[in-house]
TIKOL-531639 format. One record per residue (C-alpha): residue in three letters; x, z, y. Coordinates in steps of 0.05 Angstrom, whole numbers, plus 32768, in hexadecimal, padded with zeros to 4 digits. Each point is the difference from the previous one (the first is absolute). Example, Ala and Ser with C-alpha at 12.3 -4.5 7.8 and 13.67 -1.06 7.14 Angstrom:
ala80F6809C7FA6
ser801B7FF38045
//
This chain:
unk879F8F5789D6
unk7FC9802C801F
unk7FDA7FE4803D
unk7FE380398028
unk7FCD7FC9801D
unk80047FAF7FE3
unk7FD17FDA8028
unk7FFE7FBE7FD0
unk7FEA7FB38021
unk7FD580238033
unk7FE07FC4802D
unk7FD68008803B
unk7FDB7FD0802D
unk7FDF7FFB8041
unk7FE27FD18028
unk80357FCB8011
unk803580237FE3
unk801E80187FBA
unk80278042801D
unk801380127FAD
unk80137FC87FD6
unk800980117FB5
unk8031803C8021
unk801E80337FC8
unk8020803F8017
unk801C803E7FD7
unk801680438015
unk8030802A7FE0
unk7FF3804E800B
unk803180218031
unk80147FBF801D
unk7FF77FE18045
unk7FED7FB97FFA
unk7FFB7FD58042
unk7FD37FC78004
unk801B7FD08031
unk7FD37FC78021
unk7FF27FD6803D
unk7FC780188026
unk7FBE7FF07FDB
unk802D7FF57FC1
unk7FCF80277FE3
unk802480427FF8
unk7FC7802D8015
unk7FC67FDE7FE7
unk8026800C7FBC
unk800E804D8017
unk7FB28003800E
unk7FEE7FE97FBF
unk802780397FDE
unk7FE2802C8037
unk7FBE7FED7FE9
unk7FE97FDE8048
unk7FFC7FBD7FDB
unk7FEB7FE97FB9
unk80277FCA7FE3
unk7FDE7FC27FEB
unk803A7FFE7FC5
unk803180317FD4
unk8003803B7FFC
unk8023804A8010
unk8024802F7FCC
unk8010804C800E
unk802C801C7FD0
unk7FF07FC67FCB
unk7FB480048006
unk7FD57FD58020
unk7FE1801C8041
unk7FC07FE9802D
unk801280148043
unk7FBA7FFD8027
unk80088021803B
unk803F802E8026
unk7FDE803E7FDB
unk800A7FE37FC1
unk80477FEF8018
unk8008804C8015
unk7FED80167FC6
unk80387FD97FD7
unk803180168031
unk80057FC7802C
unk8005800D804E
unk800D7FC68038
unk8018800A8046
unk7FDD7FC7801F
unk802C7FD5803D
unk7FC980118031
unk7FF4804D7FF4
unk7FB780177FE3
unk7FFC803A8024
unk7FCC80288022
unk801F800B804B
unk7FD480348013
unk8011802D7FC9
unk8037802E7FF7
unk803A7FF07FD6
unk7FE2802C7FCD
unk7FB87FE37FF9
unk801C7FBC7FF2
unk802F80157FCC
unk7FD480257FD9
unk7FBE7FCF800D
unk7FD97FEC7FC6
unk802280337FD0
unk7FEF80468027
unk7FF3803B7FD9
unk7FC58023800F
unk7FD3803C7FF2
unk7FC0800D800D
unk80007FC18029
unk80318021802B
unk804B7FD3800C
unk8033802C7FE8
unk803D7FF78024
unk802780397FF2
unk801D7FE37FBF
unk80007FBF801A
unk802E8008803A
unk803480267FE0
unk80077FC67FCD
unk800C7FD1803A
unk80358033801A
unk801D800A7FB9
unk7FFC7FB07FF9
unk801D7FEE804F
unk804080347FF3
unk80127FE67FB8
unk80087FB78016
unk801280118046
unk7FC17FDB8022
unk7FF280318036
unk7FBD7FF8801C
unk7FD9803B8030
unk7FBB7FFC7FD9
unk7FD380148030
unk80147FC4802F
unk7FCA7FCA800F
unk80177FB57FE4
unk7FF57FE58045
unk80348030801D
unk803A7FF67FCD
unk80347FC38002
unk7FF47FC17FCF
unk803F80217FD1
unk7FD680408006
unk7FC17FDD7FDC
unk802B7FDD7FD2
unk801780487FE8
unk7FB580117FF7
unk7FFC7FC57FDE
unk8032800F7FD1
unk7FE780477FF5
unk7FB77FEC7FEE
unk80297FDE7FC9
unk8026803D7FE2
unk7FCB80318010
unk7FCE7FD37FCD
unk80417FFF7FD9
unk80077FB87FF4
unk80357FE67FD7
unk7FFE7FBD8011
unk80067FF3804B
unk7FF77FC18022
unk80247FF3803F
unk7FDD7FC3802F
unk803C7FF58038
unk800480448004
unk803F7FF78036
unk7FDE7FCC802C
unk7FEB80308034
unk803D80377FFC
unk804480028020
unk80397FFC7FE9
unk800A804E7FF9
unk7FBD80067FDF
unk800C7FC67FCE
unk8046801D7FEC
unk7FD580487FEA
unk7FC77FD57FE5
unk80387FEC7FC8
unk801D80337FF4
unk7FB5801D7FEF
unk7FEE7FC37FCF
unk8042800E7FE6
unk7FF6804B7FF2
unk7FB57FF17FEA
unk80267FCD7FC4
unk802D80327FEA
unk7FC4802D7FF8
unk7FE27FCC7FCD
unk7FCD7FDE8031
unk80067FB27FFC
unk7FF67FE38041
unk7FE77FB0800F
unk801D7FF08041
unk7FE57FCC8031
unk80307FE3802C
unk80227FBF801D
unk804280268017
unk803B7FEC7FDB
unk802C803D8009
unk7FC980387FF2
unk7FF57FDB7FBC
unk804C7FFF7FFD
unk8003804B8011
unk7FC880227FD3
unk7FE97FCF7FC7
unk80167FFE7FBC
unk7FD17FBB7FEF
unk7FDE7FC88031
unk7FCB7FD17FF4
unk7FFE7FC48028
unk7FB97FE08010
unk80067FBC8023
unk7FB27FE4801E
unk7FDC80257FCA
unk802C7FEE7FCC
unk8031802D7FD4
unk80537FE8800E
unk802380307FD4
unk8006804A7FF5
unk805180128012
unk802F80447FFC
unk80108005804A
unk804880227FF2
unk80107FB17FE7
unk7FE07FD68036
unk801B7FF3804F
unk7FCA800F802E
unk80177FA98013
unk7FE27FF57FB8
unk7FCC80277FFE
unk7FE47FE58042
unk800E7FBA7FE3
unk7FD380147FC6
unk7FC8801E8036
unk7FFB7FC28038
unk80137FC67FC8
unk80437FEA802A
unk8035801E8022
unk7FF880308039
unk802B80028048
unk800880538007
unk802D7FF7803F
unk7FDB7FD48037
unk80217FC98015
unk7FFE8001804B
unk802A7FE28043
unk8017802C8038
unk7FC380168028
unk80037FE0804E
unk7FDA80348029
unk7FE67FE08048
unk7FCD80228026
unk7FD580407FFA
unk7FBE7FFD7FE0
unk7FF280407FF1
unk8011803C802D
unk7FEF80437FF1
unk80118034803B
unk7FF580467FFD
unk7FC77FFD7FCC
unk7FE280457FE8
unk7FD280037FD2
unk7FD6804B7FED
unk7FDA80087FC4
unk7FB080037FF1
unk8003803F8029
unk802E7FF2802F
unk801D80457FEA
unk804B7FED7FF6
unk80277FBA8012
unk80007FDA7FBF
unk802E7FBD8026
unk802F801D8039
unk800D7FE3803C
unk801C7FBC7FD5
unk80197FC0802D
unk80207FC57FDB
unk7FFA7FAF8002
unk7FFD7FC37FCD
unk80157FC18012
unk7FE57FBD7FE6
unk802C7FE77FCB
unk801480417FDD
unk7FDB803C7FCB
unk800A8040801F
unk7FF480347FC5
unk7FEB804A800C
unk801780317FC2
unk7FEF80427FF4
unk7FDD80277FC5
unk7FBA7FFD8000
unk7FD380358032
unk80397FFB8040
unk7FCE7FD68030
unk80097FB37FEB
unk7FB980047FEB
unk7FEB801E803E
unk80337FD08026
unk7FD97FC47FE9
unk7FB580188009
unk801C800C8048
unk80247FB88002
unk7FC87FDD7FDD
unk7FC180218028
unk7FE1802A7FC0
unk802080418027
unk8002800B8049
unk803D8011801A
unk800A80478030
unk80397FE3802B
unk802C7FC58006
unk7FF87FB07FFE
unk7FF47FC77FDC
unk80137FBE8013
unk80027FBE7FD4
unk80247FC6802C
unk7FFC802F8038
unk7FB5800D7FFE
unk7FEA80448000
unk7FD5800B7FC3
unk800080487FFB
unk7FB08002800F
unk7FE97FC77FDF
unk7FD07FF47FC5
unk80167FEE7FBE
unk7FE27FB18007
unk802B7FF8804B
unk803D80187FDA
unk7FF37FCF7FC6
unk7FF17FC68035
unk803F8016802A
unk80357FF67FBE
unk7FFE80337FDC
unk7FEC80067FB5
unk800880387FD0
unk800C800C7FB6
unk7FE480437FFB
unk801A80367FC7
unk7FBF80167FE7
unk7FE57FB57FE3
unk7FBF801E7FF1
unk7FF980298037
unk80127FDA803B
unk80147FB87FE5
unk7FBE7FE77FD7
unk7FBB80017FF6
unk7FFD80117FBF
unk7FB47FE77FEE
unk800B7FC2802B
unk801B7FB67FDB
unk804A7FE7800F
unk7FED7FD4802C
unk7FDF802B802A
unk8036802C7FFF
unk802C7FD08011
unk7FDA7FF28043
unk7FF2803F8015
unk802F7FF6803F
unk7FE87FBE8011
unk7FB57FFA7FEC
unk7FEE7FFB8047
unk802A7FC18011
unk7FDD7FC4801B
unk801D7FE27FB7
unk7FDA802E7FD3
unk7FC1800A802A
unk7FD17FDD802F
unk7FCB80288023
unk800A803C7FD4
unk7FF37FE27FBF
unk803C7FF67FD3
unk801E7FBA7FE6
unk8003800E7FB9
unk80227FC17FE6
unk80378005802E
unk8006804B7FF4
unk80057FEA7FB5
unk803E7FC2800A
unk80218036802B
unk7FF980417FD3
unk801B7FD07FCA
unk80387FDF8020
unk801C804C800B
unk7FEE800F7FAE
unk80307FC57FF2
unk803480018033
unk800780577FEC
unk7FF87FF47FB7
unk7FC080328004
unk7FE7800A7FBA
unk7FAF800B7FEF
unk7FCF7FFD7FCF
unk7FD67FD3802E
unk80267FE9802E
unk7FE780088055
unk7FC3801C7FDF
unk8020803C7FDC
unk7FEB8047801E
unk8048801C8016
unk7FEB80447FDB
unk800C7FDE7FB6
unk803C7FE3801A
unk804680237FEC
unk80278025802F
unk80367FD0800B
unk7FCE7FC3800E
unk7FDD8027802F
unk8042800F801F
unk80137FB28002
unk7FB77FF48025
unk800D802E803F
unk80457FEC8006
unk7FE27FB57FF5
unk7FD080118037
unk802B801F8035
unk80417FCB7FFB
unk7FC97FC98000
unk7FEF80198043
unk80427FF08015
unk800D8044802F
unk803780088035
unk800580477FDD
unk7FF3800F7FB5
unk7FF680467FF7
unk8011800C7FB8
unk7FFE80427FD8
unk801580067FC1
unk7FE57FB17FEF
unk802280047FBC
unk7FDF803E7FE7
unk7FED7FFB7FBD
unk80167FBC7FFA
unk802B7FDD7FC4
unk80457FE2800A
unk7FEE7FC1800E
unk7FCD800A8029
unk80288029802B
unk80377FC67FFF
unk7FC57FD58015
unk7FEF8032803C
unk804580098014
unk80077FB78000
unk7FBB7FFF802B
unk802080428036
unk80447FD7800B
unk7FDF7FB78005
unk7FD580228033
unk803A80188020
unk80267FC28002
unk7FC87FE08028
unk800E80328033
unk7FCA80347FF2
unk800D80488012
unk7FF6802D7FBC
unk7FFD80467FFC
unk7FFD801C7FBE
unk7FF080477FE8
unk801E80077FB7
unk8009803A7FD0
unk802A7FD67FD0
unk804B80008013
unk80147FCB7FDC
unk7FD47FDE802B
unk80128024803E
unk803E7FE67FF9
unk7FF47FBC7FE5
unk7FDD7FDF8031
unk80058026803D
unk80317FEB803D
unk7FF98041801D
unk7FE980417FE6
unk7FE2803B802B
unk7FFB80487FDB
unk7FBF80228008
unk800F80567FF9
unk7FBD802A8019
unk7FE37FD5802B
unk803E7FEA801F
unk80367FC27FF7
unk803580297FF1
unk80357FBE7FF3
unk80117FB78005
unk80277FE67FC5
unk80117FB47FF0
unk7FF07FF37FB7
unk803F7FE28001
unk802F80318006
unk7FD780397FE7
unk800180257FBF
unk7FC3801F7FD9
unk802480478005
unk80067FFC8054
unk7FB97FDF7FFF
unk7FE180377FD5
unk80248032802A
unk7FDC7FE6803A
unk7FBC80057FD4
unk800C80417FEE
unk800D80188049
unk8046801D7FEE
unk80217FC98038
unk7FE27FED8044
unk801D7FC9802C
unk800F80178048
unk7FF87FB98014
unk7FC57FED7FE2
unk7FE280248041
unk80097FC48020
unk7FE67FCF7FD2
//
């Protein structure tokens, strides 16, 4: 058989940790082949070594049959291999253009020429139908925008291997459903594709092969068309999974969180980004807002949360007006926040765990006196949360949250803000990029919360998870809640209907 790319007992180490283990992995030209893991399985420290970002202290790589030293990402250019990293390498104040064709312009005289160059982007965007406007700056484009680019600077270096790192972790639904049908054209055209991804029914839709990684370690390499995403997820976590959460019937009592008339405008104020929006949760119950990405739940929740101020309306949380009060008061008052952009707004990335995991209460009389931190009882607290959240590191409290993976980093802010124990958890999209049973564990995590009699409000892109753990979902259209459904008797048609802005509830006016 020929192997486009064997990478043979490839083991890699770092401090604390043994992220490759002895892992052997061989792609078959044309094919898409899924590699399925927990978080910090090890999938993309493996992905980086083919990428050339890491050297491996053992094996070795084959292209075509011959042995290959992959040094750098040039040297993986130049055999053909491109990556699409999870968090997006590009440079957001350049044009669409410039990043695509960075590193690789043609040039004369030490002139750019771009001529050439854009109309192979244009020539490239219509044949596999990724329409991108080149002369638009990153910064101003949506997240599935730069993904596009992404893809692009692939194909216009004309890579034939391309690696995929959770490429659908930041897309909705309607974008995910056109990013397969792209890897699927990009096969047929002969380009093998390694695909990153902890999503049972996208390996299920697009990959001929899947190789399982389990903590470092290789499980088994599988044809997807004869596994059940049940097994495969067995094979991935090491026992079986719960998809459907088991939960009671939620007892609503009284109103936490009410929301009157809130408007929200954007950087500019130039045009109403939130719309005159009024709803309540109640302790003991997860109210979920839906929508595709970009209709104001971002916005919504910089407003609710204090990162945004809001132009009009109120904010009360147990009938206290916090509509003009600082981020801390919020905090103080019940209210906690898993925010969607982890690196952004959830972490400081050069700081340990353990201070990340205090950055809310560092100023209590239990972790200070007289200004100066109490670092032992910083360190028994930041580790009771690593234990109780299953939080996985190289070095434990002391590990710098930027070499952590995604989905540990996720598991530290949601440690952080349930630990806090809120009247109102604020949660957006707190699975993001997590594996199934981490998610299980979160859900678990939302509905104990809820049982205690917590008000949640949860922002989600993920309809199964809209309407798996919500008790009551509100439908976000432009800036406006345009319907109440109960997840109950709702369908995923009339809910993407909703989403889509094709139906409007009259009622919902008077939510």
């Amino acid at each position: 058989m020929d192997y486009v790319i064997e990478m043979l007992n490839i083991t890699k180490e770092f401090p604390g940790i043994k992220a490759n283990d002895n892992i052997t992995l061989r792609l078959k030209k044309g094919e898409i082949h899924a590699l399925l893991g927990e978080n910090g399985a090890g999938k993309s420290t493996l992905m980086s070594v083919l990428f050339g970002l890491y050297q491996p202290d053992k094996g070795i790589i084959k292209k075509d049959g011959q042995e290959v030293k992959i040094s750098d990402p040039n040297v993986a250019n130049t055999l053909g291999i491109g990556m699409v990293h999870q968090h997006f390498k590009l440079v957001h104040n350049f044009t669409v253009l410039q990043n695509i064709i960075l590193g690789v312009e043609t040039t004369k005289n030490g002139l750019l020429k771009m001529d050439e160059a854009r109309k192979k982007v244009v020539e490239l965007s219509g044949k596999y139908g990724l329409s991108v406007n080149p002369d638009a700056l990153i910064q101003d484009i949506t997240v599935g925008m730069q993904q596009r680019v992404e893809i692009l600077k692939m194909l216009y270096r004309e890579n034939e291997i391309l690696i995929f790192d959770e490429p659908t972790a930041v897309l909705t639904p309607q974008e995910i459903d056109e990013l397969m049908n792209i890897m699927r054209d990009l096969a047929k055209e002969g380009k093998s594709i390694l695909f990153i991804t902890h999503k049972l029914n996208e390996i299920k839709a697009v990959s001929d092969r899947c190789t399982v990684l389990r903590k470092g370690k290789l499980v088994d390499t599988i044809d997807v068309a004869d596994a059940t995403k049940e097994e495969m997820s067995e094979m991935m976590v090491g026992r079986k999974v719960e998809f459907e959460v088991a939960k009671e019937e939620s007892k609503p009592t009284t109103p936490t969180l009410e929301v009157r008339g809130l408007t929200v405008g954007d950087r500019h104020n130039a045009k109403k980004i939130v719309n005159d929006v009024s709803f309540t949760v109640r302790k003991g119950e997860i109210v979920c807002i839906a929508g595709i990405d970009g209709n104001g739940q971002s916005e919504l929740v910089y407003a609710l949360t204090g990162l945004q101020p809001a132009e009009k309306g109120q904010v009360l949380i147990n009938g206290k007006d916090m509509t003009h009060m600082s981020i801390r008061k919020r905090n103080i008052s019940g209210m906690s926040h898993i925010p969607e952009d982890r690196h952004k707004h959830g972490l400081v990335l050069d700081y340990s765990l353990e201070e990340n995991l205090i950055l809310k209460c560092y100023f209590m009389p239990e972790f200070q006196k007289n200004g100066f931190l109490k670092f032992r009882e910083i360190n028994e607290y930041a580790n009771g949360l690593i234990e109780k959240y299953d939080i996985r590191s190289g070095q434990g409290s002391k590990t710098i949250a930027r070499s952590m993976s995604g989905g540990n980093q996720q598991k530290t802010i949601v440690a952080r803000e349930i630990d806090l124990e809120p009247e109102i958890l604020v949660a957006v999209q707190p699975t993001r990029g997590l594996d199934v049973g981490a998610i299980e564990y979160i859900h678990k995590q939302l509905i104990q919360q809820r049982d205690e009699g917590k008000a949640i409000l949860l922002i989600s892109l993920e309809l199964d998870e809209v309407m798996n753990i919500s008790d009551r979902i509100l439908v976000m259209y432009e800036g406006e809640i345009v319907g109440e459904l109960d997840p109950k008797t709702t369908t995923f048609q009339e809910l993407g209907l909703y989403m889509a802005g094709g139906k409007r509830d009259e009622r919902s006016e008077a939510i």
